[in-house]
C-alpha positions as CSV (number, residue, x, y, z in Angstrom):
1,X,24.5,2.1,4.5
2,X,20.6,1.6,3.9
3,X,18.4,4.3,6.2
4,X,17.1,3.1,8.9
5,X,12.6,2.2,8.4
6,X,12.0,3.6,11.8
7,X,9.1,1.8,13.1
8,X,7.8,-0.8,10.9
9,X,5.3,-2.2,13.1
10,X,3.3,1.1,13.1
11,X,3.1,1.2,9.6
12,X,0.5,-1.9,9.3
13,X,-1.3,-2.1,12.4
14,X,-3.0,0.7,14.9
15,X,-4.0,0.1,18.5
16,X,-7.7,1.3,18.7
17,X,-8.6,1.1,22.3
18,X,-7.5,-2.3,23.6
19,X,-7.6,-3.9,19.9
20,X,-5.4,-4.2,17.4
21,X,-6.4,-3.0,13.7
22,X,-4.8,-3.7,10.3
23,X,-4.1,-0.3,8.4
24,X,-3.9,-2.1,4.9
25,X,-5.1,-5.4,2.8
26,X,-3.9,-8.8,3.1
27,X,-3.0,-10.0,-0.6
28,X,-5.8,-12.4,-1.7
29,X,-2.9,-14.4,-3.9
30,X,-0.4,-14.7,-1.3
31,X,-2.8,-14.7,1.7
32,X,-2.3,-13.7,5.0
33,X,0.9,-12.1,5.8
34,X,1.6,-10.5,2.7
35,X,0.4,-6.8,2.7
36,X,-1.0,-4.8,-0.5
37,X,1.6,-1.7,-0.8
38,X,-1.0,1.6,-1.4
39,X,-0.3,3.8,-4.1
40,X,-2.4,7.2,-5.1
41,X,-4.5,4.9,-7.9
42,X,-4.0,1.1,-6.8
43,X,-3.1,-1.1,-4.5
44,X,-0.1,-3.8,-5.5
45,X,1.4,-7.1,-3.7
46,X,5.2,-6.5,-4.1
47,X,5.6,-10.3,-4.1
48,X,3.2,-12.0,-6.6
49,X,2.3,-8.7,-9.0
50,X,-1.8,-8.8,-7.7
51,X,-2.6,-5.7,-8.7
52,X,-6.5,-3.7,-7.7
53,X,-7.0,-0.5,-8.8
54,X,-9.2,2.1,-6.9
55,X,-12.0,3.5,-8.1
């Protein structure tokens, strides 16, 4: 059986006060809903391939 993800909720959003925040990009291919995974040098969609690299 697959582990369980725990939380997954936590993972893209944070409560700052009484507002919610994103933690990580929106996809600018995909648009809104589709999150940018982050990795030590870039930042990938997992759906379309959009790819950024940091600097």
């Amino acid at each position: 059986m697959a582990k369980a993800k725990g939380d997954v909720v936590s993972r893209f959003y944070e409560i700052k006060g009484d507002k919610v925040v994103r933690k990580r990009k929106f996809c600018p291919r995909c648009g809104e809903g589709v999150f940018l995974a982050e990795h030590k040098d870039r930042r990938t969609c997992g759906k379309c391939g959009y790819t950024e690299f940091k600097k």
